[in-house]
N, C-alpha and C positions, 0 to 999 in steps of 0.2 A: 594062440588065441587072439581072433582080433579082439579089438574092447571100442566100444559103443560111447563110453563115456570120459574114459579117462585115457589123457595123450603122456605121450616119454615121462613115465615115472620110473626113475632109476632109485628113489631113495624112502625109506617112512617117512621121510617129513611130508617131501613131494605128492605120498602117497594120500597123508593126512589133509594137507592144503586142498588137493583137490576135491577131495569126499566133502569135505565142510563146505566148500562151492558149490559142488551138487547138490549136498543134500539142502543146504541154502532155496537153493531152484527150484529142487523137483520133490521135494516133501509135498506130501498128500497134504499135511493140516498147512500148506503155505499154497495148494493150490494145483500142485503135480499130480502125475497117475501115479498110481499103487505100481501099474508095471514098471515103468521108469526107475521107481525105487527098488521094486525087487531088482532089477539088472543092475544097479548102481552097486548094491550091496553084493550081489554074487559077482564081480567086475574086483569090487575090493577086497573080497576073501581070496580070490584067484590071486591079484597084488599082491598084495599080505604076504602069502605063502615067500613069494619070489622075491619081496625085499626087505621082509622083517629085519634082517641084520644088517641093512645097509642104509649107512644114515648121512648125514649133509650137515656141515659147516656153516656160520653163517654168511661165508664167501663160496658159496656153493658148490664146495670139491665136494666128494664123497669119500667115503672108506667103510671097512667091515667090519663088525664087531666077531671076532670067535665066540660058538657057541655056549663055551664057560661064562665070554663076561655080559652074554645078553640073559636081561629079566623076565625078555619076553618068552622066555620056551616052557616054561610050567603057567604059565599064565596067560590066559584068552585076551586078544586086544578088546579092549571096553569100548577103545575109542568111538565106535559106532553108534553102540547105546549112549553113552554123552553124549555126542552131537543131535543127535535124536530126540531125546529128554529135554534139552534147552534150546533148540532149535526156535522156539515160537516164544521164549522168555523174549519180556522185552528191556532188552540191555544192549553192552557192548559187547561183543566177544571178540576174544586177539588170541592168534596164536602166535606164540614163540617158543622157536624150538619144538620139544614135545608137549609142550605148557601148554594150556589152557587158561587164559584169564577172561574174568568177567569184573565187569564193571556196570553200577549204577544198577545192581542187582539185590536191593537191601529187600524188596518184597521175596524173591525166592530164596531167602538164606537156606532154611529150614529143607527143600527141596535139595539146593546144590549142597549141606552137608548128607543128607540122603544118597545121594551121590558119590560122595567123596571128597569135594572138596574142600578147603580151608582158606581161610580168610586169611588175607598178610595188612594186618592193618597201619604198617608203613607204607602200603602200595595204594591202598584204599581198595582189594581187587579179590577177588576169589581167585586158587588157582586151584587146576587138575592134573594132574599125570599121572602115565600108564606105569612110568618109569623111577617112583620115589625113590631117593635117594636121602642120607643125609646129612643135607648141604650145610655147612659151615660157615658158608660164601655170604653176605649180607650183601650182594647187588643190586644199585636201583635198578629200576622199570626200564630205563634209556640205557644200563649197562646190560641187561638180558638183553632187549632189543638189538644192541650192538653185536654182541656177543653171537646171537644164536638166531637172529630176522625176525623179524614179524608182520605180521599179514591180518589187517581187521576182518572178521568173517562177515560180523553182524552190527550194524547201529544204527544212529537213526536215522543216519545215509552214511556210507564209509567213509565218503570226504570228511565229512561232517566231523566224526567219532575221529580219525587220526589227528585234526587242529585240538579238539579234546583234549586228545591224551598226550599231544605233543605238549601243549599247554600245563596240564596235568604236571607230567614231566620235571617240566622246567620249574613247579616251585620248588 
């Protein structure tokens, strides 16, 4: 299949990074066509399908998950309708890894626990994932980042929001 909107995704993160770009872009309530978006999202289901178990490092190797130890295979990816849903919140959004953080999001709490998300109030940040786990791990913000990349989707210019939260960071 050729695809219209999304280039070399070999992995779900890859797959994720780019959909949040997209739908960034070409959301109807930010100003895109409805067609744009319907192809965007049948582009990402056809994805999906192809690289649900294949996931990325945050030194950007890749490898496989066997389908005993993926969460994904009894479970629809959300990831869509969340990006969707907060898409036009006005905050920051970052992803790392499978994570979903938001920040400077205290007016949609009530919305993003509707959602699913949760608040980590050593981060100061809402997070989401398709993939909960439970982490033991008490890593900062700067050691996820490290650890697994991240990529600002949404703020009040991305430059902007990454001196933020690099700042953020650092206390």
């Amino acid at each position: 299949m050729i695809y219209k909107f999304f280039e070399n995704v070999n992995s779900i993160e890859e797959l994720k990074r780019q959909y949040k770009t997209l739908a960034f872009k070409h959301h109807p309530d930010r100003g895109g066509k409805v067609e744009d978006m319907q192809r965007i999202n049948a582009e990402y289901d056809e994805l999906y399908k192809r690289v649900k178990n294949i996931h990325e490092t945050a030194d950007g190797k890749t490898y496989e998950k066997k389908q005993a130890e993926s969460a994904d295979n009894d479970m629809p990816d959300k990831f869509k309708d969340i990006i969707n849903a907060i898409i036009n919140f006005d905050c920051v959004i970052e992803l790392c890894g499978s994570w979903l953080w938001v920040f400077k999001a205290y007016e949609y709490r009530q919305q993003l626990k509707d959602l699913g998300f949760f608040y980590c109030s050593n981060k100061k940040a809402w997070a989401w994932t398709d993939n909960p786990s439970n982490n033991k791990f008490h890593l900062s913000l700067d050691d996820i980042r490290r650890l697994h990349g991240s990529e600002i989707i949404k703020g009040d210019d991305e430059k902007t929001a990454k001196q933020k939260l690099q700042i953020q960071g650092a206390k």
